[in-house]
N, C-alpha and C positions, 0 to 999 in steps of 0.2 A: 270690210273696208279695204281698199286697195292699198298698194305699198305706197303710192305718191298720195294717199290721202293721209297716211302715217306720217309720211315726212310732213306734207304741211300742217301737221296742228302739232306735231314734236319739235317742228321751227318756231312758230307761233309762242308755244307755250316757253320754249327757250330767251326771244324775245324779251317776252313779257316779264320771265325771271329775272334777264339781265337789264331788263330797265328799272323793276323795284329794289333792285340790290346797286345801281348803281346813284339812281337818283337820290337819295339821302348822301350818300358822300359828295359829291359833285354842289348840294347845296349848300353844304357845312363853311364852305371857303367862298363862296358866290357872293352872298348875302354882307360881307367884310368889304371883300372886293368892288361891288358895286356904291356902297359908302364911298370908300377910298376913291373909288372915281370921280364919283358926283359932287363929291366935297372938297379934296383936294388933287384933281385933275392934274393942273396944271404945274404944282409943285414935284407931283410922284415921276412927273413928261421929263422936269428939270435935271441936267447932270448933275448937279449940287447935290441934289436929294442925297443918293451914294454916303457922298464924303458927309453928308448933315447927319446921316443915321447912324453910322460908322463913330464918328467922332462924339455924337453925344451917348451911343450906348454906350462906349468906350468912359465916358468920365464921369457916369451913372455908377456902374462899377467900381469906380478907381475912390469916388466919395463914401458908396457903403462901405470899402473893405479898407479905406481910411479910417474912417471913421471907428471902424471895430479895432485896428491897431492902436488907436490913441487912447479906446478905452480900456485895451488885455491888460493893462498892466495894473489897474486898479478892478477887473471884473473878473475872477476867477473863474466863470462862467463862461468868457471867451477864451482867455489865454488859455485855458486847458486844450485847448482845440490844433492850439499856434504850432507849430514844427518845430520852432525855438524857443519854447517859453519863457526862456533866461535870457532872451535878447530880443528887449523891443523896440519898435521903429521909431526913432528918432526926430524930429524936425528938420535938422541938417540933412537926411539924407530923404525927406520928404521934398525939401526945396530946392536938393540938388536933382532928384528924376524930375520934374514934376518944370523945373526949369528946360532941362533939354529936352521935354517932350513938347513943350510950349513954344521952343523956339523951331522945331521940324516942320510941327504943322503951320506954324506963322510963314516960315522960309519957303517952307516948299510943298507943303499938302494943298494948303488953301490957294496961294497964286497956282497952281495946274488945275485946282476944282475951277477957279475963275477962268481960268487959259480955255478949260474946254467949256465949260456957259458960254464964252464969248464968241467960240465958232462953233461948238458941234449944234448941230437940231435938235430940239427937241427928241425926247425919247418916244416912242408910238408907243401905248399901251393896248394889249390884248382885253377883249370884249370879256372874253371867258376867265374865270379864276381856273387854278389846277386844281384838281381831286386833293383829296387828303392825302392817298397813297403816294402820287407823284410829289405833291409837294414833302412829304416825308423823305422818299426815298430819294427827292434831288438834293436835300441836303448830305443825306446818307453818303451819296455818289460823288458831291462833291468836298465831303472830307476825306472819304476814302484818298480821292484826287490831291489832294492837297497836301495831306499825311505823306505822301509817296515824295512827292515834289518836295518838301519841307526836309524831310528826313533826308535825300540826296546832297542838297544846298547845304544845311546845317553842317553833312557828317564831311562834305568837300571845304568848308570854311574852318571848321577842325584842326582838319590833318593837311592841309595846304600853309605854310606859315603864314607865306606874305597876303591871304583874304584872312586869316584870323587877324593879323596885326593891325589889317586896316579898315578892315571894316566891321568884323565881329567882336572883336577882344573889350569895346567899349559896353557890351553889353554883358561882359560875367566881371565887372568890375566889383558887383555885388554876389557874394557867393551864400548871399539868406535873401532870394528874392522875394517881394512884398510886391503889392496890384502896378507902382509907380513901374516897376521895374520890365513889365510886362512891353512898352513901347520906348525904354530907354537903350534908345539904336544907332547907328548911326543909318543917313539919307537914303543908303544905299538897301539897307535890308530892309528899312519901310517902307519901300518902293515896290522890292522885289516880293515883299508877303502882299500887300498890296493889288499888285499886277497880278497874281495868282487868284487871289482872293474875285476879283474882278473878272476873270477870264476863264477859269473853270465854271462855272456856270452856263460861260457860252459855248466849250467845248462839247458840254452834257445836254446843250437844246433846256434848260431851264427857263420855265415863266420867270417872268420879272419878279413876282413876288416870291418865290424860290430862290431866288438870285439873293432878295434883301433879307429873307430868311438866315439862308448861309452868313452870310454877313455880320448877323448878330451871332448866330448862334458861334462864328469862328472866334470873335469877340469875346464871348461868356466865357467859352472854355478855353482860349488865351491869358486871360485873365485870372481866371482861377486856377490856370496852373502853376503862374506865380505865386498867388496870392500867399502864400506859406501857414494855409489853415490846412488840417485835414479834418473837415466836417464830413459827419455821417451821410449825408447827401451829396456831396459833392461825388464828379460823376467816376473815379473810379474807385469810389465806394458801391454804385449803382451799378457797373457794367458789370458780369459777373465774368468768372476764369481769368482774372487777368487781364484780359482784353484791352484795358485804359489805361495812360500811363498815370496822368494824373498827377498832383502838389506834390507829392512824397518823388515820385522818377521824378519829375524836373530839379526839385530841391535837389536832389541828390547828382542832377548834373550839374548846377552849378558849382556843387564840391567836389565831384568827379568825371572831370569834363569831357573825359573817353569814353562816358556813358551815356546811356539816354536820350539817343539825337532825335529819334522822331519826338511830334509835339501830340500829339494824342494817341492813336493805337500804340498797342505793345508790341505787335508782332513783326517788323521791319529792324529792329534790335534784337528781339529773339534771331532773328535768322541771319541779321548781319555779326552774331556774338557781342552786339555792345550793352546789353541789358544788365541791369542793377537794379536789385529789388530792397532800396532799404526798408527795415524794421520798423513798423509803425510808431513806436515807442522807444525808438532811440534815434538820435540826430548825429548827423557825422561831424569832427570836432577836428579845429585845427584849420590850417590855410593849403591847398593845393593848386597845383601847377596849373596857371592858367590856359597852358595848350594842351589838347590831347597828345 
């Protein structure tokens, strides 16, 4: 056999490999994808959509890990878990986040989700779903993105007085943060997590449904870095070496506010020196300085 008859059937056969190995992934997210088309087209087209997904993962969350705060103090089965077990979540300060997170998005989320339905188009959705891998790794890429960006803005609203005073200082007024506490912001920095959240995806060339992926998932684990449980699953119980900052570093920033500025990885605080590793089984005690 000639050398050009090697190459065509070692191409051939390459081919053939890379299309059994890729066509099972490629279907896994298709098969969702074209549902979601077919059936809700013209809602997923909508700019609302975003701010609809957003907003209801956001208070899905904020209900179950209510809900397990109003039971810890009578389930020893939850409160074992709590960061504070000797101090639980209150109604006053349920109705106090829970108010000013009702009145931002009343103010200013919902009228700009309307501002843009009322002029931008329709969104064009792509025929194709992403692969597994892409859609994995675009979330991957854009929290990587985000982590960076977040940890910048946080550790400059810190150590600048006059953006801590006015616009960050109203969110460490609680120094035992719970789920409520998680979007108790002022306009400014729900805009600017927001604008990120939105816009990294389009920097990374992300599918649309990568895009809403992110989105949740920024959600989840927003959320539960408040949440002030450290549950065995929770994810920097799951990432291994440290890698996550997770309930216990953020808990621990709100009582040590020169620590801990990125909001999920660990290593932008290792390297900037602001990292604090509290004790899983012991809680920091007492009131500290609200500024770094």
């Amino acid at each position: 056999m000639t050398r050009g008859s090697w190459t065509s059937v070692a191409n051939s056969v390459w081919d053939k490999t890379n299309f059994s190995w890729a066509l099972p992934e490629h279907s896994l997210l298709q098969p969702a994808w074209d549902y979601l088309q077919e059936h809700h087209h013209a809602s997923l087209r909508s700019p609302l959509f975003p701010v609809v997904l957003s907003v209801t993962t956001y208070l899905l969350l904020v209900v179950l890990y209510t809900a397990l705060d109003l039971l810890a103090p009578t389930w020893p089965s939850i409160n074992k878990y709590k960061i504070h077990p000797h101090r639980p979540i209150t109604w006053p300060k349920i109705w106090s986040t829970l108010g000013l997170t009702t009145y931002n998005h009343l103010v200013y989320i919902f009228p700009a989700a309307v501002a843009q339905w009322l002029w931008r188009p329709p969104i064009p959705l792509p025929r194709e779903a992403p692969t597994l891998t892409h859609f994995l790794l675009g979330i991957l890429g854009c929290t990587v993105v985000f982590d960076f960006q977040y940890y910048l803005w946080h550790l400059l609203h810190h150590r600048v007085g006059w953006l801590y005073r006015t616009f960050h200082a109203i969110h460490h007024q609680y120094n035992e943060p719970f789920s409520l506490v998680t979007q108790y912001l002022s306009a400014w920095e729900l805009f600017s997590v927001g604008f990120w959240t939105t816009v990294d995806p389009l920097i990374l060339q992300c599918h649309c449904l990568t895009a809403w992926g992110f989105m949740v998932f920024n959600i989840w684990v927003s959320t539960e870095d408040h949440c002030g449980y450290d549950f065995p699953w929770a994810m920097h119980n799951l990432v291994p070496f440290g890698l996550w900052g997770g309930a216990l570093k953020h808990d621990a920033h709100h009582q040590k506010p020169g620590t801990n500025f990125a909001p999920f990885f660990s290593h932008w605080d290792w390297l900037g020196g602001t990292s604090f590793s509290p004790s899983p089984s012991k809680t920091l005690k007492g009131k500290t300085d609200k500024r770094a």
